[in-house]
C-alpha positions in Angstrom: 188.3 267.5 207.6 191.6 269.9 206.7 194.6 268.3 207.3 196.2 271.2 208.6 193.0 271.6 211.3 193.4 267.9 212.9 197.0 268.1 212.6 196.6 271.2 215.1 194.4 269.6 216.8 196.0 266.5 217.3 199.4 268.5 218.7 197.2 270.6 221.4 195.4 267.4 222.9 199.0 265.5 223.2 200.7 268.8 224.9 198.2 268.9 226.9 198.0 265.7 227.9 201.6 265.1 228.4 201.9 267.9 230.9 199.4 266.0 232.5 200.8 262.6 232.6 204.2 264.1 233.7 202.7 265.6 236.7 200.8 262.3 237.8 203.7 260.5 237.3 205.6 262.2 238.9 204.1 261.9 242.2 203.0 258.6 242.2 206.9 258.0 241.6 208.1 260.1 243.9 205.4 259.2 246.8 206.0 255.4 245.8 209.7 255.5 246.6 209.3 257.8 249.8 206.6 255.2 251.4 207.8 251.9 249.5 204.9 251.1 247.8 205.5 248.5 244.9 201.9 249.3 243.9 202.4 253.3 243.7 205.5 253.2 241.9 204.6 250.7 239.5 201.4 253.0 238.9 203.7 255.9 238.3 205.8 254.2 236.0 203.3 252.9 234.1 201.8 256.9 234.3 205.2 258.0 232.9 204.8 255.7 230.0 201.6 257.5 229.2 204.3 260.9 228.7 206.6 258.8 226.9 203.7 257.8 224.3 202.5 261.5 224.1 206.0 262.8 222.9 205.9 259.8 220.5 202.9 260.5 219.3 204.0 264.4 218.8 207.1 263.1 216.5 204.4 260.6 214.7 202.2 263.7 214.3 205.1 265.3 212.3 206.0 262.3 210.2 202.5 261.1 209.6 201.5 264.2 208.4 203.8 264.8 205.3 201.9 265.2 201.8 202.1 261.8 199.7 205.2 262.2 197.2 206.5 260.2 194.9 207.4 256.7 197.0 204.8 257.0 199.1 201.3 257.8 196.9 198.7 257.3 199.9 200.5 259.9 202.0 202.6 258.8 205.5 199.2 258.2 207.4 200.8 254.6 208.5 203.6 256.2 210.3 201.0 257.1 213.0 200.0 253.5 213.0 203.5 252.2 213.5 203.9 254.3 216.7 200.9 253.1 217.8 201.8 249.8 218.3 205.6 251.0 219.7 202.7 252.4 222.4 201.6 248.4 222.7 205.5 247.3 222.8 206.2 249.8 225.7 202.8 248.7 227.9 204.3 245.1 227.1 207.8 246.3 228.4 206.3 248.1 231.7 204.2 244.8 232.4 206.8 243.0 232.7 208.9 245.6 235.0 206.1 246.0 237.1 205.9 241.5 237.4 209.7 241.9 238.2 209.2 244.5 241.1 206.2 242.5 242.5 207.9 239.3 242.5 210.9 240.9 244.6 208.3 242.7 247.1 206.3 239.7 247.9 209.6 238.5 249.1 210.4 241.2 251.1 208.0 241.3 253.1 208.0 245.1 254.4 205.0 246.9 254.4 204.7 250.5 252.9 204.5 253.5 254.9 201.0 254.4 254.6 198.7 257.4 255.8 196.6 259.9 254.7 198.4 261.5 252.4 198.8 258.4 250.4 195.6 258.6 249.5 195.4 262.1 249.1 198.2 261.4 246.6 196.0 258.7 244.5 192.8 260.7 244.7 194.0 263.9 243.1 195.9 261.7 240.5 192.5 259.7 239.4 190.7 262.5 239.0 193.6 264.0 236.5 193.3 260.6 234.8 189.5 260.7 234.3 189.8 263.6 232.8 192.7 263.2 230.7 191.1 259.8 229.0 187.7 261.6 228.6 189.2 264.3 226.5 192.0 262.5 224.4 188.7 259.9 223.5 186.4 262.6 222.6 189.2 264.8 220.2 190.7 261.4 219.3 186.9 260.7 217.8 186.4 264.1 216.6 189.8 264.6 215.0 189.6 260.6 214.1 192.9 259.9 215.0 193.8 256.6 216.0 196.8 257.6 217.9 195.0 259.5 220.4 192.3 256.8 220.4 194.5 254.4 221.5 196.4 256.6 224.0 193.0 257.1 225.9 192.6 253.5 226.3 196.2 252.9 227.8 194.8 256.4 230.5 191.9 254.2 230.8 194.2 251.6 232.5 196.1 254.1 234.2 192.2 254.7 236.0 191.6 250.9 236.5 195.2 250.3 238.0 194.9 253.7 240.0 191.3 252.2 241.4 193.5 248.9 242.6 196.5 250.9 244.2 193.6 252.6 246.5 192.2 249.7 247.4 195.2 248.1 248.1 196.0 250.6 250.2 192.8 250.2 252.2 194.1 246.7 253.2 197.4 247.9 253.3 196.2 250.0 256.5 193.8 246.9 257.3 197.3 244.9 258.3 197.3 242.6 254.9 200.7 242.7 254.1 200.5 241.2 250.7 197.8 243.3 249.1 200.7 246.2 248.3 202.3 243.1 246.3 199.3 241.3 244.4 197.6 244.8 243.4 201.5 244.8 241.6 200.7 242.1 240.1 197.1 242.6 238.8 198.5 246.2 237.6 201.1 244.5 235.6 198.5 241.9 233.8 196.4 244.5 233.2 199.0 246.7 231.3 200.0 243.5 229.2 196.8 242.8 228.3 196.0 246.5 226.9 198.8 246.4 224.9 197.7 243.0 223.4 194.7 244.7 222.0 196.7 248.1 221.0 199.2 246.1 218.7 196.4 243.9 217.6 194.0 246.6 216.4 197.0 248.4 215.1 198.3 245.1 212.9 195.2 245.2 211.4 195.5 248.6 209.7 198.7 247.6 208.6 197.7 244.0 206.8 195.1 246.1 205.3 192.0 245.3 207.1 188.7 246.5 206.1 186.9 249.5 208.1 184.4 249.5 206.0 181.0 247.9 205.3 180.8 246.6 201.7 176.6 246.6 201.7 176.7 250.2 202.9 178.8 251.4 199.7 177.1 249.1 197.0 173.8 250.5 198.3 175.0 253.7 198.3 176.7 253.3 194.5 173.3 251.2 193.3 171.6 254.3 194.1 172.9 256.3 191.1 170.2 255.6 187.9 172.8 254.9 185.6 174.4 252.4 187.7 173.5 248.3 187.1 175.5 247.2 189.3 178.0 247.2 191.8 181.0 244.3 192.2 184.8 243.8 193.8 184.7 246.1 196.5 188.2 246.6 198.3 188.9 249.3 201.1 192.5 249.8 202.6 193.5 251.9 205.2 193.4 253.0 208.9 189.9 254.4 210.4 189.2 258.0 209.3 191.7 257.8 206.1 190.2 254.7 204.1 190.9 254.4 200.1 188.1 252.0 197.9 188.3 251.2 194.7 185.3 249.5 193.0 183.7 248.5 189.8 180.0 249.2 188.6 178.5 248.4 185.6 176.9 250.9 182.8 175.4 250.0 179.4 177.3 249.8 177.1 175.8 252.4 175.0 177.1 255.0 176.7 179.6 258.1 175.9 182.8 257.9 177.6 181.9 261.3 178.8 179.0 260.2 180.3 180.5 257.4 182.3 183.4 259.9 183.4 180.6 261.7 184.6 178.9 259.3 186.9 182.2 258.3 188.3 182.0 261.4 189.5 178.7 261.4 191.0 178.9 258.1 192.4 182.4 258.8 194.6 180.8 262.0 195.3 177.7 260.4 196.7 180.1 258.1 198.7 182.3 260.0 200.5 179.1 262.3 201.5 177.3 259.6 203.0 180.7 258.0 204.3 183.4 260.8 205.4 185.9 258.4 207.0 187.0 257.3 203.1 189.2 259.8 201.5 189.7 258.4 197.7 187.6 256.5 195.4 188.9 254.3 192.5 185.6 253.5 190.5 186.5 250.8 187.0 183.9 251.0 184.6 182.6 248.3 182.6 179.8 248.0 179.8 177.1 245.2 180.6 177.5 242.6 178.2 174.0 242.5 176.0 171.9 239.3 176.7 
């Protein structure tokens, strides 16, 4: 895929999206404070999170971006990675503002101002969400960025959280006085836990974990005729921008030339049948005669 296309692409969905999330979080925050709902303002602020990650990921989009130069041979790729998990940090932050707000309001002991409108309020902002995590997952698959990959999954708990605020409301209305409070709560674990995994999955990019299946690309390599054999496979890299390097045995008979040559063919036949690696390191060795 051209660099220059996903990097386009990549801008357009966050722009898009983070005109979105403003706008949801910005009523839920505004509604939450005017009725005194723990659980709606806590949903907003998590919401408004979700705009603070998209302008993030704008500035990683830059940095991430940049050609490899001299200090840095496998390009900046890694930046995006590192935002990523500042994405897990801030859901780590907001979990525990949101544990903070619900330990206060089950203390309290006021009940929100609820009516119709609240409701109104959460409906139109669910729907907005739906759609938002369907279309940063699809592009974020498309465009294989994990950036926007990971942003959909911290909309998706926007949509769980946003399903727990209605329903708290619902009992809210019921006369529970504590539901407004424990939905708080739940919200805030949830949002913790989310950004558990993100900074988890995103560690593993960075300590070099494989996305790669090793069987896949020595079938693939034993393929070639001229090939004996394939050994020492290593991959490195995030998903969608992986680099292997791997060694395959010829006999020893032949020309330089034509082992140069079926380097060539063999990380040709690899990143054809495998688009998600980007560079192939193939050593060469003669097959020692029996």
């Amino acid at each position: 895929m051209d660099s220059l296309y996903r990097q386009k692409g990549i801008k357009s969905v966050l722009v898009i999206t983070l005109l979105l999330n403003i706008l949801v979080a910005l009523m839920k925050v505004i509604y939450g404070y005017v009725v005194d709902s723990v659980s709606i303002r806590s949903d907003g602020f998590h919401s408004l999170f979700d705009g603070v990650s998209n302008v993030i990921g704008l500035i990683a989009l830059k940095l991430s971006s940049q050609p490899p130069d001299s200090k840095h041979h496998y390009g900046h790729r890694k930046v995006e990675t590192l935002f990523t998990i500042f994405i897990g940090l801030v859901m780590l932050v907001t979990c525990f503002e949101i544990l903070k707000n619900t330990y206060e309001a089950l203390f309290k002991g006021e009940m929100p101002s609820i009516s119709y409108n609240s409701f109104l309020v959460m409906s139109f902002t669910f729907i907005v969400n739906i759609f938002v995590y369907f279309y940063e997952t699809t592009m974020g698959k498309r465009l294989r960025s994990e950036y926007l990959i990971a942003d959909a999954k911290h909309t998706l708990s926007d949509i769980f959280i946003t399903i727990g605020v209605i329903f708290a409301l619902i009992l809210q209305w019921s006369g529970i006085t504590f539901a407004d409070a424990v939905v708080g709560l739940i919200v805030g674990v949830f949002i913790g836990y989310t950004g558990i995994v993100i900074i988890k999955e995103s560690s593993d990019v960075l300590i070099d974990r494989s996305y790669v299946d090793d069987i896949t690309i020595r079938e693939i390599v034993c393929m070639h005729n001229d090939v004996i054999e394939c050994h020492e496979i290593r991959a490195r890299g995030a998903k969608g921008d992986v680099f292997v390097d791997l060694h395959i045995l010829v006999s020893p008979e032949m020309s330089v030339l034509q082992a140069h040559r079926i380097a060539h063919e063999v990380e040709d036949a690899i990143k054809l049948k495998m688009p998600e690696i980007k560079d192939v390191v193939i050593h060469i060795e003669p097959k020692e005669k029996e």
